[in-house]
Every structure is written in C-alpha cells, then in structure tokens.
C-alpha positions as a printed NumPy array, in Angstrom:
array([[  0.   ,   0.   ,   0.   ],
       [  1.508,   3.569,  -0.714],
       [  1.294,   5.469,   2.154],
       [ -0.09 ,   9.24 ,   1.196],
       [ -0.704,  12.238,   3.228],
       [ -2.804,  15.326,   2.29 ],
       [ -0.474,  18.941,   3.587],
       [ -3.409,  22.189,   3.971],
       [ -6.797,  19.202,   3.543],
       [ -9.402,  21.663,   4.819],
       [-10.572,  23.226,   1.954],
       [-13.273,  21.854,  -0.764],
       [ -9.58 ,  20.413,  -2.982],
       [ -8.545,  18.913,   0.501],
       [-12.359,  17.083,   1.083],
       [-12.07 ,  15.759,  -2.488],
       [ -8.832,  14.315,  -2.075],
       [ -9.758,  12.593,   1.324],
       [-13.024,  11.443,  -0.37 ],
       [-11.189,   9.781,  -3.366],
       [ -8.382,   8.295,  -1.61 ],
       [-10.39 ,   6.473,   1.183],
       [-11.749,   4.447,  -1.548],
       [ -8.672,   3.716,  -3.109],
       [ -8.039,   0.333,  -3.246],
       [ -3.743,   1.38 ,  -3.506],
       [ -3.73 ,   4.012,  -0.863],
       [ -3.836,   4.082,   2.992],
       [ -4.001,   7.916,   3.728],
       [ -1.956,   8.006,   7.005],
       [ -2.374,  11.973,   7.557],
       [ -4.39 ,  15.091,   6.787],
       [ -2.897,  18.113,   8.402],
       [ -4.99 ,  21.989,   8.96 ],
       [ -3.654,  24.543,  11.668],
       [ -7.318,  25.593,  12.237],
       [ -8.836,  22.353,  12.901],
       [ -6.169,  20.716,  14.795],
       [ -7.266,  17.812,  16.561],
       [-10.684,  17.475,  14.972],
       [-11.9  ,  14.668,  13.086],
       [-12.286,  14.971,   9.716],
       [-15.749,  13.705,   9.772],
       [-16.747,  16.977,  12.039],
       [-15.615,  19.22 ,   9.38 ],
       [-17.025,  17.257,   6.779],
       [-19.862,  15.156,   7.812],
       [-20.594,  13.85 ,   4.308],
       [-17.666,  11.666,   5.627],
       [-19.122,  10.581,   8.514],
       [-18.459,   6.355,   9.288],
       [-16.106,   6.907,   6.253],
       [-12.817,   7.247,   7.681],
       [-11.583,   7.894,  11.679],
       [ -8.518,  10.375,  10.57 ],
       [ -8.779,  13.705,  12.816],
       [ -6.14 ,  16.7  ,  11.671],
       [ -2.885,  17.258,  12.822],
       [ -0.675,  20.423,  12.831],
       [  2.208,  19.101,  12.056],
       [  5.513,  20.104,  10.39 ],
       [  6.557,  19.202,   6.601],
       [  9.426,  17.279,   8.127],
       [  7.334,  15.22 ,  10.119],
       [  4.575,  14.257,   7.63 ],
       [  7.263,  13.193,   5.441],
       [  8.346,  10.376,   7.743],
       [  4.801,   8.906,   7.882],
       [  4.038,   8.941,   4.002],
       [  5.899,   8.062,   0.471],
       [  3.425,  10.354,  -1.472],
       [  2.273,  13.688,  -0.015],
       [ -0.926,  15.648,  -1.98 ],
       [ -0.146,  19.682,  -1.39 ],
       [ -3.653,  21.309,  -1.103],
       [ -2.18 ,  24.742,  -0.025],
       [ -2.464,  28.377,  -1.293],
       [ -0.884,  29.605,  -3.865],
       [  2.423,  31.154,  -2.119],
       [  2.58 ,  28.505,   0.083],
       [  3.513,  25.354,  -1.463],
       [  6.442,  26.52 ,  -2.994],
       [  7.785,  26.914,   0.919],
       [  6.763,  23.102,   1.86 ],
       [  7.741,  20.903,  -1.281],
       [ 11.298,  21.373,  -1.387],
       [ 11.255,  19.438,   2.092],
       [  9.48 ,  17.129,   1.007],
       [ 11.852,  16.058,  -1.838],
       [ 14.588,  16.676,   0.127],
       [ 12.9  ,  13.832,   2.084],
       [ 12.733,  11.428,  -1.01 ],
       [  9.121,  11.7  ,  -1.067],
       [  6.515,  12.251,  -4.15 ],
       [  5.1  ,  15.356,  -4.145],
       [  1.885,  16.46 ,  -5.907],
       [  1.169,  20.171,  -5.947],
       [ -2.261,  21.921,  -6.648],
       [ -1.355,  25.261,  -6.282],
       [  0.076,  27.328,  -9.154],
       [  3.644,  27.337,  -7.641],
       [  5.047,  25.245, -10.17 ],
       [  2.477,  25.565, -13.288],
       [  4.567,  27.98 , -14.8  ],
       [  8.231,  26.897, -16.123],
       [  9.402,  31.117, -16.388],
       [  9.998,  32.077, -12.647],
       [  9.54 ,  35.791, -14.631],
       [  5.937,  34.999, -15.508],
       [  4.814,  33.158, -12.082],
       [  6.198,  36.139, -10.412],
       [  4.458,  39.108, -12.664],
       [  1.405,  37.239, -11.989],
       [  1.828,  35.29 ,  -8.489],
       [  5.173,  36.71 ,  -6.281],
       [  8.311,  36.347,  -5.693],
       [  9.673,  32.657,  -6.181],
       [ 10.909,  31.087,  -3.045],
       [ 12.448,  27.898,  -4.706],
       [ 12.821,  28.506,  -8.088],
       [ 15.641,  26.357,  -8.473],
       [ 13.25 ,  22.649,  -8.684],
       [ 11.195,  24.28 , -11.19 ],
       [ 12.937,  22.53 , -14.004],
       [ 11.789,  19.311, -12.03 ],
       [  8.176,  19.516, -12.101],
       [  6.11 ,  18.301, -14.602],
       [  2.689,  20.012, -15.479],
       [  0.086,  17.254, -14.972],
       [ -2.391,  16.879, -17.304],
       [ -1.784,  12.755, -17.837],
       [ -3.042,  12.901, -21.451],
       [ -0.338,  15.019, -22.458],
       [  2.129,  14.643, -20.49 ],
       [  1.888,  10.873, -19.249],
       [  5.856,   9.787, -20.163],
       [  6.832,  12.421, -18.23 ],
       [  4.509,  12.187, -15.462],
       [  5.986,   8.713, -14.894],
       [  9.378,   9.494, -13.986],
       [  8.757,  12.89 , -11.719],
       [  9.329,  13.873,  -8.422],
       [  7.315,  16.729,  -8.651],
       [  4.221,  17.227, -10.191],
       [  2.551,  20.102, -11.259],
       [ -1.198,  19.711, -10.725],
       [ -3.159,  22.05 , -13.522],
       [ -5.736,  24.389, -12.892],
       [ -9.59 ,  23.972, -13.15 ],
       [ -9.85 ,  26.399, -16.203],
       [ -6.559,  25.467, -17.689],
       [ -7.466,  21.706, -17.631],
       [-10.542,  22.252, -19.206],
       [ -9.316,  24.614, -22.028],
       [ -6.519,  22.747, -22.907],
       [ -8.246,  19.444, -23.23 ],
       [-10.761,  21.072, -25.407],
       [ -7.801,  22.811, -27.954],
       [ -5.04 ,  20.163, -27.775],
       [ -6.296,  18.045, -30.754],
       [ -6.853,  20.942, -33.059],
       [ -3.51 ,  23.235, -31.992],
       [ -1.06 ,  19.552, -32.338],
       [ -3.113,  19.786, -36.053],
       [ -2.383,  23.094, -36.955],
       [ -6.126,  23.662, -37.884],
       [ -6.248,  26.958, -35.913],
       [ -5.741,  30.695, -36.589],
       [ -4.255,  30.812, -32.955],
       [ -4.444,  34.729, -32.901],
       [ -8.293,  34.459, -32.926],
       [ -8.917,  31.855, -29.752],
       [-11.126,  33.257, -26.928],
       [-12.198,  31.028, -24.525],
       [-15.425,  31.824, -22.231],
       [-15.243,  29.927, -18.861],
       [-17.626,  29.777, -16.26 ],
       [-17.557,  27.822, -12.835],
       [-19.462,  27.181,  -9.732],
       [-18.828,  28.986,  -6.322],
       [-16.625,  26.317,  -4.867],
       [-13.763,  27.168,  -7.505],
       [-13.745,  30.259,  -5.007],
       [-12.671,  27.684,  -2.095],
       [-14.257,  27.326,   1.151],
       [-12.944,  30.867,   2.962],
       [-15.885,  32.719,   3.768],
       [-16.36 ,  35.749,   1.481],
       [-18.889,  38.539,   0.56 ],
       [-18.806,  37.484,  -3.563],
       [-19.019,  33.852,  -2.733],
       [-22.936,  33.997,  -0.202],
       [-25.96 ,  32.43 ,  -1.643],
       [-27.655,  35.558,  -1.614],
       [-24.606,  37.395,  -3.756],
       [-24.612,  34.364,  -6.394],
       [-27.91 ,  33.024,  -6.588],
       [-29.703,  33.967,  -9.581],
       [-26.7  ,  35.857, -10.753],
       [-24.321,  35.37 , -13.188],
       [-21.2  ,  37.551, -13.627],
       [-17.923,  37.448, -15.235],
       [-15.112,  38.368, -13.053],
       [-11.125,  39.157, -13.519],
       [-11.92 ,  40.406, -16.795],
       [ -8.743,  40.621, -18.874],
       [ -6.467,  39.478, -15.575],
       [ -7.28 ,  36.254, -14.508],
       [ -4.087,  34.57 , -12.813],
       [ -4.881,  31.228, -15.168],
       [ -4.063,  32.874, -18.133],
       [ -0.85 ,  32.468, -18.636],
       [ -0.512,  28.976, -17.979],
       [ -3.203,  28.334, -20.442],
       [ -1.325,  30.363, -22.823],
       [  1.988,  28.493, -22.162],
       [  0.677,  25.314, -22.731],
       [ -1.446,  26.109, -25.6  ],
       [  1.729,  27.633, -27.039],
       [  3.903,  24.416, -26.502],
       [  1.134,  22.461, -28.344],
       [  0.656,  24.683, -31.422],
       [  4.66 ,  25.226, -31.596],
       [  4.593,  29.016, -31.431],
       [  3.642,  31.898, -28.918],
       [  0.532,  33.286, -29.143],
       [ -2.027,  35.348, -27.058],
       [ -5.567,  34.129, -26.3  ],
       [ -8.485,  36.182, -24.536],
       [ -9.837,  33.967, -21.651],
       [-12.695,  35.346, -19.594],
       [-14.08 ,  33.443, -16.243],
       [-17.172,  33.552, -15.249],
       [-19.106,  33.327, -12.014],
       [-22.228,  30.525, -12.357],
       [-25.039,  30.333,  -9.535],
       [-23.819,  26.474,  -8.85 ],
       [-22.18 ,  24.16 ,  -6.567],
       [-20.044,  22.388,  -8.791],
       [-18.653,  22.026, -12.476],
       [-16.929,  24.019, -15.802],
       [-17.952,  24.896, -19.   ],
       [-15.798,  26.335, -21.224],
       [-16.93 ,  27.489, -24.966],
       [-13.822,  28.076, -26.987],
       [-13.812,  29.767, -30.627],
       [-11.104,  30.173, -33.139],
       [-11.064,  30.731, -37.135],
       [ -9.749,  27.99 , -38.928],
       [ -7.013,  28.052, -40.686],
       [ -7.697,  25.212, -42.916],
       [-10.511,  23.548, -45.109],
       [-12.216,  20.741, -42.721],
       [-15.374,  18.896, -42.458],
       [-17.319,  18.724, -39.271],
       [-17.128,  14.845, -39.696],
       [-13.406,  15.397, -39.987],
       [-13.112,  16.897, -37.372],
       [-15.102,  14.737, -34.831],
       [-12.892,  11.715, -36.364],
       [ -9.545,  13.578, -35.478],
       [-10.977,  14.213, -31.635],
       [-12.046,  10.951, -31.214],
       [ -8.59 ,   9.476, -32.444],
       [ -6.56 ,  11.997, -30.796],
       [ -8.297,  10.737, -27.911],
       [ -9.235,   7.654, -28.527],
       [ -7.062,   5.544, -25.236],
       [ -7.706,   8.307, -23.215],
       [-10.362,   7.081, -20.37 ],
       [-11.197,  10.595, -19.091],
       [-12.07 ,  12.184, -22.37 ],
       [-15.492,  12.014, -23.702],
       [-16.401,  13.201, -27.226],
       [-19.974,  14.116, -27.729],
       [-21.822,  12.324, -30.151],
       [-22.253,  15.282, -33.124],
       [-25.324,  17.363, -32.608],
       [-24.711,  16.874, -28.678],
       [-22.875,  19.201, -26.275],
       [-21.185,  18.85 , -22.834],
       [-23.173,  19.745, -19.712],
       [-22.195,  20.221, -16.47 ],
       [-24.491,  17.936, -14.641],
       [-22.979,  15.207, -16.974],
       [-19.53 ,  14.825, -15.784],
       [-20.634,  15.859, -11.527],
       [-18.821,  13.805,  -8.904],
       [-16.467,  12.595, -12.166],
       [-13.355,  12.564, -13.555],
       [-14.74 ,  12.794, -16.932],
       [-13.796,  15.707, -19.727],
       [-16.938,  16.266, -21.854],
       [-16.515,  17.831, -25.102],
       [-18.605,  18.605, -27.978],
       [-17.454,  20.31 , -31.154],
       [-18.908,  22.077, -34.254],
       [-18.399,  24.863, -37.158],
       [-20.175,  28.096, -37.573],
       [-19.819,  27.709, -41.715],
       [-20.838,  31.321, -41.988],
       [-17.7  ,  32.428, -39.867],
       [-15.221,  29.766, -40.294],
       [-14.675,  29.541, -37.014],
       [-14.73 ,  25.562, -34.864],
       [-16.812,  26.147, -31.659],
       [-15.23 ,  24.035, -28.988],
       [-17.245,  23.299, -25.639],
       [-15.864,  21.322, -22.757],
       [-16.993,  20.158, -18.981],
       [-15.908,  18.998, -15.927],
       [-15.949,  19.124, -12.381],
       [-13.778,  21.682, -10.986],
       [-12.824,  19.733,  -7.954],
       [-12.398,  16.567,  -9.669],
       [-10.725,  16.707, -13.067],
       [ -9.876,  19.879, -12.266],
       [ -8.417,  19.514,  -8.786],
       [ -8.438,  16.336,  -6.654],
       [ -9.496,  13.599,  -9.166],
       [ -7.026,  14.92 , -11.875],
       [ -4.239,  14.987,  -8.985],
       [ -5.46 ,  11.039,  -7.731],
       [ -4.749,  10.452, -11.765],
       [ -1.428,  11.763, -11.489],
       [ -0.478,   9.58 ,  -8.587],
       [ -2.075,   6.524, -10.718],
       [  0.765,   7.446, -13.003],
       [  3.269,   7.919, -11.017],
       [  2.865,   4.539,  -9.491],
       [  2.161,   2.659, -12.235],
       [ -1.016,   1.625, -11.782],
       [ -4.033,   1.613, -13.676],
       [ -4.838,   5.55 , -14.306],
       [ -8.467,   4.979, -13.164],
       [ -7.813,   3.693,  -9.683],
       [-10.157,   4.926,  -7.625],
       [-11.5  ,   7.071,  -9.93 ],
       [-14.119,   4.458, -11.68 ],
       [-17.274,   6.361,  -9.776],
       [-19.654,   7.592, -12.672],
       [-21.044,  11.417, -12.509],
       [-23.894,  11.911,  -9.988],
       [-26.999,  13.283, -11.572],
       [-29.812,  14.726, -11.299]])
C-alpha cells in the first residue's frame, strides 16, 4: 500500500482528495494536516464523511509528515507550497502540488502574476500534470505540477486541433464559467448564496491569474507563442466548468473530420469524452467525475470551430485529476479509484 498524506486538507480540494483516496483500493491515507482544525476529526468538518474514515487533523511540520508517508498531496495556497515541497523532496518523497507554484516553467511569468519565487531552483523538475499530455513524463517525476480547473478544461478542449495546426491561434477566446466552490471554502462577501444566486457575472476580466498557464501550454502544443483572450465567469452552482472556446480555422475541414480527429486523438484516453455530433457537454454530466466532456462544431458562416468542454472543478480539475497523477506515477491503472460515474440529477 503507498502510504499518502494530504499537507493544507481543509478546503473543498482537501475534502475531495480525502473522499477519493479512502476508496482507493492502492492508498492508505496516514495523515491530513490543517492549523485551524487541529485535533478534529475529519468527519466533524465534513460530515458527508461521517463512518467513512476515523482520521482527525494534525498540525504538524513538513518534516514530520514526510516520515509517515511516500506520497504527499499539497492542497495549499498559492504562495505557500512553494515553501513546503522542497522538504518534502529533500525527504525522497513524491510530491503532488495543486497550487500554481510550479504551473509555470518562467519564474519571470509566475512572479508578474503570483510573487516572488521562493524555490525557483526545482522548477525545471516539475512536470505540469495533465496525464493525457504529459503521461511519459509524469511517470518518472518527483514533482508534479497539478493544472488548474480552467486550464485543464481549455486545454483538453484545444489540444487536438492546436497539435493539427487547424487553428488561426491569434483568434482563440475562450469563455469559462464555474461554480462557487472554484472560489474555495474561505468565507467571502462574492461567494454567499444571496450574492450568487440567480446571478451570473464574469469576473477578472482581462487578468485572470490562469491565463498564462493556459497560454503556455497552448503555445507548446501549437509550436509558437501566441495570445488568447480567456474570460471566467461566475455561475449560480455548486459544482462544475464549462468552457466554450472559438477560433477561425485556418484550414478547409469537415465537421465529420473533425469529430474523427478528436475521437482518435483521444481515442485511449479514459477521461475524455467526445460528444456524439449534434450533442454538447453539460455540467451535470460529468458531476462527482473525472470525466472531460466535449462537444465540437463549425459556424460555416464564420469559419470559425466552436469548442465546448466540462468537468468538475474539484475533480478533473483539482483532486481527481491529482489522484490520476499519482495513478501514473505509481504505475497503476490511471483509473484507480476514480471508476465512480457522474452523480446526476
């Protein structure tokens, strides 16, 4: 059994995690740690967890987790993790990060957009973890890179068409929106039912921290450096993503073309769902899931492919995409404890 351990599990990322790995069949999780709820079982913070699992939280130091575990899960602010993980490898230890700290391979760029780079010198060691691109890699890390929710979902839904060249990559914009819990659990004005429900508002217009690490890795798989315009949006829901990407194409292509390149580009890939044609992702689809949704078409009167994509933003685009990563890591079948089918209604 690998031994794991979940550094900063309090938040909504940190529940996910706990709730995936107690049902791994590979994994004993030996230690959650939170300063606030020191001491308290896991099951009073989250009581969906209740009979599930008799773990309580522990404030305890990087040093000393690391003894206990061969795999730790960093669920920590941005700003934060970039301070813990070096112990851990130190240690000998796998580390898998899901804060931005090492998303972005220019310490320049993570520090225009983030702050000042504490430990800047293991960048070059982390690999950015989206498993369907970066697999090989993935394999033979120390460190790896968990993506963002937005990222993840943008990416997915461009990769085939930028490794085909099929794009105008000046014209991409990509419209995200996500539920409230991509905010995290902190307690905020912007985040309260009665702020949210029934609205629906974009936010960071022009600014959003994601961008360029979508823009890096959209540039590595087109082969050239581009801009994109990415705006997030705010949607009155629990859960899930939905990004609707448009670019001009570049090239001559049939819709049935296209659908046949998605579905062999990802055609091993057990996260990756293509929409039959005529059908488009939804986020009460992929709920609860690991699952990437995506549905395609062109607007013949523009020229331009319409690309929309789903998934949970805690799952694939958090915990479940970092419990795929470990899968990797270890060798073992990448759907390990991540066979449970979307929840829906």
């Amino acid at each position: 059994m690998m031994k794991a351990a979940i550094f900063g599990a309090s938040g909504y990322t940190g529940q996910e995690l706990i709730r995936i790995l107690l049902g791994h069949p590979g994994v004993d999780l030996v230690a959650v740690t939170s300063r606030r709820f020191e001491s308290k079982p896991v099951a009073e913070i989250f009581p969906s967890l209740y009979g599930l699992t008799s773990l309580k939280y522990i404030n305890a130091a990087p040093a000393d987790i690391a003894k206990i575990c061969d795999i730790v899960f960093l669920a920590l602010p941005h700003g934060i993790s970039m301070e813990i993980a070096p112990v851990f490898i130190q240690a000998g230890k796998k580390v898998i990060d899901l804060s931005a700290d090492y998303r972005l391979r220019d310490v320049s760029t993570y520090e225009e957009w983030y702050a000042k780079h504490t430990s800047a010198g293991i960048l070059k060691d982390a690999v950015y973890g989206i498993p369907e691109l970066y697999r090989q890699k993935i394999k033979d890390a120390t460190l790896v890179a968990n993506p963002g929710c937005y990222p993840t979902s943008i990416i997915l839904g461009l990769a085939p068409a930028l490794k085909n060249r099929l794009l105008d990559v000046n014209t991409i914009i990509a419209d995200s929106a996500s539920g409230v819990s991509g905010a995290g659990r902190e307690p905020q004005t912007s985040s309260l039912f009665c702020e949210v429900d029934g609205g629906f508002k974009a936010y960071k217009v022009g600014k959003h921290r994601h961008t360029p690490e979508i823009e890096q890795e959209l540039n590595i798989l087109a082969g050239e450096k581009f801009a994109i315009s990415f705006t997030p949006h705010l949607l009155p829901v629990k859960r899930g993503i939905l990004s609707t990407i448009y670019a001009n194409l570049k090239t001559d292509i049939a819709l049935p073309e296209l659908y046949a390149l998605y579905s062999s580009f990802y055609k091993q890939e057990k996260f990756v769902r293509i929409c039959p044609p005529g059908s488009f992702p939804n986020i009460s689809a992929v709920c609860g899931s690991n699952f990437c949704d995506i549905g395609l078409t062109i607007d013949l009167r523009t020229k331009r492919v319409i690309i929309v994509s789903a998934i949970d933003n805690l799952v694939k685009g958090a915990a479940g995409q970092a419990v795929q990563n470990m899968n990797v890591l270890c060798n073992w079948e990448e759907d390990t404890g991540l066979q449970m089918a979307p929840i829906y209604p």
